[in-house]
VEXDREN-2710 file (C-alpha; in Angstrom, 1 decimal):
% VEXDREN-2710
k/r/px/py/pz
1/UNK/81.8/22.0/223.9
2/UNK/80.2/25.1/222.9
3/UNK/76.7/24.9/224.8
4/UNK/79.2/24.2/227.6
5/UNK/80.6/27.7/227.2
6/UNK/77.4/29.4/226.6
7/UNK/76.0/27.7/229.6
8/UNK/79.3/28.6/231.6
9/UNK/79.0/32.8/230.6
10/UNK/75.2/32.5/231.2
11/UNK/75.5/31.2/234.5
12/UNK/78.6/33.5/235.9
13/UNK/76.7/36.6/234.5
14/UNK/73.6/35.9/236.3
15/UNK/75.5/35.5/239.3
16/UNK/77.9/38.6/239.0
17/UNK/74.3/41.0/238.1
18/UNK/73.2/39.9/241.3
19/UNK/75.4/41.2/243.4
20/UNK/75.3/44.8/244.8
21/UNK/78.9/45.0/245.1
22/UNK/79.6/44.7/241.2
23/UNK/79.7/48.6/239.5
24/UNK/76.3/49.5/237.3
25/UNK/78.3/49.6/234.1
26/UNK/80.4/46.0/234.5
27/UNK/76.8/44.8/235.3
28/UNK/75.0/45.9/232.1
29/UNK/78.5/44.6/230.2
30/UNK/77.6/41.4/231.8
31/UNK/73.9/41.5/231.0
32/UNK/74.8/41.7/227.7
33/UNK/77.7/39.1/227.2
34/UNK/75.7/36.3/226.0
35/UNK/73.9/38.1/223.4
36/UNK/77.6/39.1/222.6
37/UNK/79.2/35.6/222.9
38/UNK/76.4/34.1/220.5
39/UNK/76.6/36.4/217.6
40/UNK/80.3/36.3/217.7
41/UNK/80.0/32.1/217.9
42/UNK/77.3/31.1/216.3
43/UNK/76.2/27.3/217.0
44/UNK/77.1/25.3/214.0
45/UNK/75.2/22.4/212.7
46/UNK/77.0/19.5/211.8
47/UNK/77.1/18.5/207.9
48/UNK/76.3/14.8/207.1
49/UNK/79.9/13.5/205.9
50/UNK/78.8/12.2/202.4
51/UNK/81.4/9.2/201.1
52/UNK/82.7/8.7/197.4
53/UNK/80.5/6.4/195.7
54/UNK/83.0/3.7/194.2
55/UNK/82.0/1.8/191.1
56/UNK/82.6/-1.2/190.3
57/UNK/83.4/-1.0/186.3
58/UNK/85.1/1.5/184.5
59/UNK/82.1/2.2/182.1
60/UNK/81.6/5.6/184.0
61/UNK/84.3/8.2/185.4
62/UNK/84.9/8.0/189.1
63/UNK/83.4/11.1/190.4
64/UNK/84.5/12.5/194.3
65/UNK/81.7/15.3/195.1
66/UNK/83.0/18.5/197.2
67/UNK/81.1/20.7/198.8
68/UNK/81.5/23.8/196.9
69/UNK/79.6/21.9/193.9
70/UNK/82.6/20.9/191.8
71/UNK/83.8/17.6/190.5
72/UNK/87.4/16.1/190.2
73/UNK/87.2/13.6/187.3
74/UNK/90.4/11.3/187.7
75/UNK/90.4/10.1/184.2
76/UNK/90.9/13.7/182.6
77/UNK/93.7/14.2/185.6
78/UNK/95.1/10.9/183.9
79/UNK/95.6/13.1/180.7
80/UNK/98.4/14.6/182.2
81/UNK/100.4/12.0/182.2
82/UNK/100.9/12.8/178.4
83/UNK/102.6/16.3/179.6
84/UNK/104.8/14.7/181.8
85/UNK/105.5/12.3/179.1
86/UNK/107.2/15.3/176.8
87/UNK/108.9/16.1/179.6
88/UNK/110.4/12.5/180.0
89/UNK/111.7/12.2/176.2
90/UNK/113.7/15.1/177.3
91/UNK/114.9/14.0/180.5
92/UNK/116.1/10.6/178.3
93/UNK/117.4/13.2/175.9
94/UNK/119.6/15.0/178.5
95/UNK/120.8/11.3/180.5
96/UNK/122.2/10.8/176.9
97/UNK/124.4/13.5/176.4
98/UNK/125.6/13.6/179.5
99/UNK/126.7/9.7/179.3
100/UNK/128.5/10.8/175.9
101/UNK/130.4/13.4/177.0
102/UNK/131.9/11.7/180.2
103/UNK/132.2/8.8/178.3
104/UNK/133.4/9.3/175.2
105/UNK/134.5/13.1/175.2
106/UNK/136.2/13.4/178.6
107/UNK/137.0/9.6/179.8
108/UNK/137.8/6.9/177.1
109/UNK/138.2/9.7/174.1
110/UNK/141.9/10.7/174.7
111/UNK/142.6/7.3/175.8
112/UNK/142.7/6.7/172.2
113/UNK/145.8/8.7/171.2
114/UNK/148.0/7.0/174.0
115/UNK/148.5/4.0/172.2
116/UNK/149.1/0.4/173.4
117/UNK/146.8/-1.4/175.9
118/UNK/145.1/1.5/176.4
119/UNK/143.9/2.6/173.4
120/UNK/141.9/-1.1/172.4
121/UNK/140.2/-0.9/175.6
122/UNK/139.2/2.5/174.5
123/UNK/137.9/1.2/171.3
124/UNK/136.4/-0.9/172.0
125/UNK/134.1/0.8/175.2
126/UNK/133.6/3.5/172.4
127/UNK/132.7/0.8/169.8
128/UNK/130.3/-1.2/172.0
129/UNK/128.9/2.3/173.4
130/UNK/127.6/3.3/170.1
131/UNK/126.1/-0.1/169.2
132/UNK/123.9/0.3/172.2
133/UNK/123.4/3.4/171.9
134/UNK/122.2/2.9/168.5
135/UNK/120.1/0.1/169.1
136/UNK/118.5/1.8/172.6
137/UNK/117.6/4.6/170.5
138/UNK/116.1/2.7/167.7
139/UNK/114.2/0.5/170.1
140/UNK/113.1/3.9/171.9
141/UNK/111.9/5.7/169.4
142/UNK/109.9/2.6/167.8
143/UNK/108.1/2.4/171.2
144/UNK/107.2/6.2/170.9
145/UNK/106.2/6.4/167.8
146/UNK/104.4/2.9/166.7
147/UNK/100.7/2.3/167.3
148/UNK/100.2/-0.2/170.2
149/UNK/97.3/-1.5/167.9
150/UNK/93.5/-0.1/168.1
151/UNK/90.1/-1.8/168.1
152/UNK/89.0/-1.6/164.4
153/UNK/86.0/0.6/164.0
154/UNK/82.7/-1.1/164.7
155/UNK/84.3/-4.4/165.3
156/UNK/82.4/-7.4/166.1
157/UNK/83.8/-10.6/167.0
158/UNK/83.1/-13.5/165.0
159/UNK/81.0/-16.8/166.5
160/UNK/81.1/-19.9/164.8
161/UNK/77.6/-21.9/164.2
162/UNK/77.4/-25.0/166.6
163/UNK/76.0/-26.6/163.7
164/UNK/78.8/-26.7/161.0
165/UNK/76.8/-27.4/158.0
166/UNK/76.4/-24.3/156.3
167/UNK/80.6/-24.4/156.6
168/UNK/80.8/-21.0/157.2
169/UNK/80.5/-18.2/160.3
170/UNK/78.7/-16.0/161.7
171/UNK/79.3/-12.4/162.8
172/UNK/77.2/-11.1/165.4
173/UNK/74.1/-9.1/163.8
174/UNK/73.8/-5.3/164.6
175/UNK/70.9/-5.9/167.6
176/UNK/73.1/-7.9/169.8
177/UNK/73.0/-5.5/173.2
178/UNK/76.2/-5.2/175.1
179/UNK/75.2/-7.1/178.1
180/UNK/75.6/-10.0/175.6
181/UNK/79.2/-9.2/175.9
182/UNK/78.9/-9.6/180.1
183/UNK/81.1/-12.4/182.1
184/UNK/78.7/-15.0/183.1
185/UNK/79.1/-18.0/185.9
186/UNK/79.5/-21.7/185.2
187/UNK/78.2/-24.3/187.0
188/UNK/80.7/-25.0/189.5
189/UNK/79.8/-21.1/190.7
190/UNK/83.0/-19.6/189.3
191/UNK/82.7/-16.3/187.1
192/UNK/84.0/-17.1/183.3
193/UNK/84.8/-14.1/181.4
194/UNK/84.2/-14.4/177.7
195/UNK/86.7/-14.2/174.6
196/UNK/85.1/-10.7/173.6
197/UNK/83.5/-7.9/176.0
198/UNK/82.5/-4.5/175.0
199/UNK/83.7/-1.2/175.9
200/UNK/80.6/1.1/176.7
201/UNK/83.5/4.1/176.7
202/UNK/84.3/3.6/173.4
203/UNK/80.7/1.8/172.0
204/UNK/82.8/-0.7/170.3
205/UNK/83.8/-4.6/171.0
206/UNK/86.7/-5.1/172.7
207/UNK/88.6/-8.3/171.5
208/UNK/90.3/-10.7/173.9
209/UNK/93.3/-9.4/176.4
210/UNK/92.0/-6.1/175.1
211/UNK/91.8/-2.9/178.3
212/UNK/90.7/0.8/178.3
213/UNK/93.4/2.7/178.7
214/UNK/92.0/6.3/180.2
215/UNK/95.2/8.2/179.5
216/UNK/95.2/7.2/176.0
217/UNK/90.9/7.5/175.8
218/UNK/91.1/4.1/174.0
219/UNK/90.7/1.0/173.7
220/UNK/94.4/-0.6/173.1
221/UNK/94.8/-4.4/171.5
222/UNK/96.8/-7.1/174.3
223/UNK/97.9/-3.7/176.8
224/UNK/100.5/-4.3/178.8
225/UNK/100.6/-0.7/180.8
226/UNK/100.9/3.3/179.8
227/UNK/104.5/3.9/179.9
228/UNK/105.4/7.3/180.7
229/UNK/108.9/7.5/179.5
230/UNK/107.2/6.9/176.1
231/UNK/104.0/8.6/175.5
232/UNK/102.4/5.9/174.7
233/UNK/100.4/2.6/175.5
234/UNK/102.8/-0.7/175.6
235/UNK/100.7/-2.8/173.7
236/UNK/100.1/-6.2/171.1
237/UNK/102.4/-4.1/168.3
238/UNK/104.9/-2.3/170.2
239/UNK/105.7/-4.7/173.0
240/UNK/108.6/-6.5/171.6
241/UNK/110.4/-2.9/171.0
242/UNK/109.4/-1.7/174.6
243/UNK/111.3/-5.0/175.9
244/UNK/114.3/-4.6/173.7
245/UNK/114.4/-1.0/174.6
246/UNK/114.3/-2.3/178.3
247/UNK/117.1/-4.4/177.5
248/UNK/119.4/-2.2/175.7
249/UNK/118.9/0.5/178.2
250/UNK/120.0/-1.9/180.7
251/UNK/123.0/-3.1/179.3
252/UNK/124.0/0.6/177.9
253/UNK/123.9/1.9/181.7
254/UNK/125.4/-0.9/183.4
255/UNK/128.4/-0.7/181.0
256/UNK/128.6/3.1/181.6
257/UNK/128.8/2.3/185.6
258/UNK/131.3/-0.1/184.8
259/UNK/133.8/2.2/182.8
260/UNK/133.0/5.0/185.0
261/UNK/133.7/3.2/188.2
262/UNK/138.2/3.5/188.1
263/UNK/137.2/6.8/188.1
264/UNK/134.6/7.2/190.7
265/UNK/136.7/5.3/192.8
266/UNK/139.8/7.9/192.3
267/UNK/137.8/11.0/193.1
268/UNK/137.2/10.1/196.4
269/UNK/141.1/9.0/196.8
270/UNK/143.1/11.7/197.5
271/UNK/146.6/10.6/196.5
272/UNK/145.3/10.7/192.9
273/UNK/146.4/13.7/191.4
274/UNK/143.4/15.0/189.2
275/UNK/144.2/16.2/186.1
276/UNK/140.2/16.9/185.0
277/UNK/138.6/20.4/185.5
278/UNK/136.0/20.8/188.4
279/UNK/133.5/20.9/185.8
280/UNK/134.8/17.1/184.3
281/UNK/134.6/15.6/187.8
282/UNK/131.3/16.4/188.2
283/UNK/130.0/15.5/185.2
284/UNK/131.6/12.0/185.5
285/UNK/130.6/12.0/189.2
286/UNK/126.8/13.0/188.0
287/UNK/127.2/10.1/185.5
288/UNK/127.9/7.5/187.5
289/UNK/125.0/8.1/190.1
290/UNK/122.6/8.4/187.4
291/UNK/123.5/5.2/185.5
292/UNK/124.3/3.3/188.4
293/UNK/120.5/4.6/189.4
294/UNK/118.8/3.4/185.9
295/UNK/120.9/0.2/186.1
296/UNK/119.8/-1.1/189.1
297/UNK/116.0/-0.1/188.8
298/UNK/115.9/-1.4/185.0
299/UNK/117.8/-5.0/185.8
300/UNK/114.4/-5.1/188.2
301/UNK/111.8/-4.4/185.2
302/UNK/113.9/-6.8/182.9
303/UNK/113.3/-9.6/185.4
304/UNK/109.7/-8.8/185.8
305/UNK/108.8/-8.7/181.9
306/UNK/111.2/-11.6/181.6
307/UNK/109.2/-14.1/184.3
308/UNK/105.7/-12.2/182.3
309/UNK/106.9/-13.0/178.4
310/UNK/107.8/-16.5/179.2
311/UNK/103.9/-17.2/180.8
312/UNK/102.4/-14.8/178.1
313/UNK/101.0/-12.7/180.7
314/UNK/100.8/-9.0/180.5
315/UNK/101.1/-6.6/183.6
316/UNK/97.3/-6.0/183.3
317/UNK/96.6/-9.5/183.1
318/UNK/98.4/-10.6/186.5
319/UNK/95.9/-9.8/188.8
320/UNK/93.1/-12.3/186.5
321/UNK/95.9/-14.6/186.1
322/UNK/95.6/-15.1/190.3
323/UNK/94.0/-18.5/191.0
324/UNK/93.9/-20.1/187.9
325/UNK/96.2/-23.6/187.8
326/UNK/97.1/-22.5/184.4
327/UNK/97.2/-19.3/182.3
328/UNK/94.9/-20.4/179.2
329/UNK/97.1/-18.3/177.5
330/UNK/100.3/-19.9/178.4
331/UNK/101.7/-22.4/175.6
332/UNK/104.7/-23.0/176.7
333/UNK/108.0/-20.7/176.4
334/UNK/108.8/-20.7/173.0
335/UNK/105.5/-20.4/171.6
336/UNK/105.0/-17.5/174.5
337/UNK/108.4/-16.1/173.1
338/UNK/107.5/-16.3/169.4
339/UNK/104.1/-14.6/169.9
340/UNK/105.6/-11.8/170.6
341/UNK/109.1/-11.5/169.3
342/UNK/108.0/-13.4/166.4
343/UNK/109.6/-16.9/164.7
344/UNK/112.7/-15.5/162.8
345/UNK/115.6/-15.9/164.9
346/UNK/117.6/-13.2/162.7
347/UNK/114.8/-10.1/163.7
348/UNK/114.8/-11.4/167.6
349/UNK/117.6/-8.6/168.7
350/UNK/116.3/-6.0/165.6
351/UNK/113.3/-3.8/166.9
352/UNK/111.0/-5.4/163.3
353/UNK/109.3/-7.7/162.1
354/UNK/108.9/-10.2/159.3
355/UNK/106.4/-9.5/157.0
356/UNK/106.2/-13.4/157.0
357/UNK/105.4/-13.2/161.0
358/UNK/103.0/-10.4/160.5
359/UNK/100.5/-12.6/158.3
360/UNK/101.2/-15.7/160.3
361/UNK/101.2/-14.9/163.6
362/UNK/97.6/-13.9/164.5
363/UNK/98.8/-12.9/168.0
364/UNK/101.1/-10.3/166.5
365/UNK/98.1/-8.5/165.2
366/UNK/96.2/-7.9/168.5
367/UNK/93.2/-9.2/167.9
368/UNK/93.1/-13.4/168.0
369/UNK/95.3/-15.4/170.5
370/UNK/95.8/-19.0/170.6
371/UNK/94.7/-20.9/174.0
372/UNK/95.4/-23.4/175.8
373/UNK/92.4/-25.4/175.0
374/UNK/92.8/-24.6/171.2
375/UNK/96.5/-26.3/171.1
376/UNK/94.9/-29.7/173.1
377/UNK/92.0/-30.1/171.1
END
């Protein structure tokens, strides 16, 4: 397009000089107007469009290039999820305080000094409100604040001798390389990942059902995700707390829309006469969306980790999990359940464990899990 106008000014100035008619100084402006025209647009050379490399693995830190020299590394952006994270407890903090005071303050409250039916109702919503809210905190804060479980320093997995007559094992020896650790192919042609890998990030072994989290710049035992609302990595140690928290949280905001609704419904009625300040109304009003909100989004999540605990799958784990007749990891429900809300029935609702579980229950641990193959043989 632009040799096209350069040619185009060239040409009608040529033309226009040549005539006698044309005045001597329009000429000599004419004369001059392509040396004009091409300092004030210069040709440009096109730039080679250079594409991302993508990687494969996630030994290195995806790199985009830009032209000014600079580099975007997207696992340090990931750090900032931590920020947001702060900024989550207190959002949680605030949905809190606002459910107790339309609740319990400005709703149900006064409800108790009326007497009769009234006032058993009321004690009861305020009864069952605490208990949840007690038990969604406690399951909360255990989430936030207990280790998901970490890759013991200079780990190495442990192989057992094929020939079992010295009775003992083996750990592997300090010159094993890492490619030792790499998936290899079978003879039907199929890739078969092995029980241990290594992480070249963290230049330690990585156990099985073991990921890289990049927020957390670690490796974290049986990770499930990097939950947000929680700072922290959902992991092997954590994971029944982060499902009871799910839970509670669930049933704590669907009761609020429930005890909320007689009086959502009567602020949009206008033969109710309403007693409440502006300031009440739109509290309750702001309560009921945002419940009604959690509610409906959690009972989503509480069917997804539900249909994930009863395969012993993690959310990480779905996408190897595609293809395979069976999980080798699936033992059935109740052995899926106990592995990670443990065996006593008494603890399954309490956001602990057994001492008992902890030394039985390898899978509670992080670092060995019982297959398949191991429960046939």
């Amino acid at each position: 397009m632009q040799h096209l106008t350069n040619d185009l000014v060239e040409s009608l100035t040529a033309s226009i000089s040549k005539s006698r008619n044309t005045p001597i100084l329009l000429r000599n402006t004419l004369i001059l107007a392509p040396d004009i025209w091409k300092r004030l647009f210069p040709l440009r050379t096109r730039r080679p469009i250079t594409l991302p490399q993508f990687q494969t693995g996630i030994s290195r830190p995806f790199r985009v290039p830009i032209n000014s020299g600079m580099e975007i590394n997207m696992f340090r952006l990931c750090s900032g999820l931590k920020v947001i994270g702060y900024f989550m407890i207190l959002l949680v903090a605030a949905i809190i305080s606002v459910s107790y005071y339309a609740i319990v303050v400005v709703t149900w409250g006064p409800e108790l000094l009326r007497g009769g039916v009234h006032s058993f109702l009321a004690f009861f919503i305020i009864v069952m409100f605490h208990i949840l809210l007690v038990m969604l905190l406690w399951s909360y804060f255990m989430v936030v604040f207990k280790d998901p479980g970490s890759v013991p320093e200079n780990w190495k997995p442990l192989i057992e001798e094929e020939n079992l007559e010295a009775g003992s094992s083996l750990t592997l020896s300090e010159n094993i390389e890492p490619e030792a650790f790499t998936s290899t192919q079978s003879s039907d042609g199929r890739e078969r990942r092995p029980q241990v890998g290594y992480c070249s990030r963290c230049q330690n072994g990585k156990p099985p059902r073991c990921h890289h989290c990049s927020v957390c710049q670690r490796c974290v035992l049986k990770m499930d995700h990097h939950c947000v609302w929680v700072v922290n990595c959902v992991g092997a140690r954590n994971y029944k707390f982060f499902l009871l928290f799910l839970l509670y949280t669930f049933l704590e905001t669907t009761m609020d829309t429930l005890v909320l609704l007689p009086n959502f419904i009567d602020f949009f009625s206008e033969a109710t006469d309403h007693s409440e300040s502006p300031g009440n109304l739109a509290v309750i009003f702001l309560t009921f969306v945002l419940n009604l909100a959690f509610a409906l989004s959690l009972l989503c999540f509480v069917v997804m980790h539900a249909s994930l605990l009863s395969s012993n799958t993690t959310t990480v784990e779905v996408h190897e999990k595609r293809g395979a007749i069976r999980w080798k990891y699936d033992l059935g429900r109740k052995k899926n359940f106990e592995q990670v809300f443990g065996t006593k029935k008494a603890l399954w609702l309490l956001p602990l464990f057994s001492k008992e579980d902890l030394d039985n229950v390898p899978a509670l641990r992080g670092l060995e899990f019982p297959t398949l193959s191991d429960t046939q043989a």
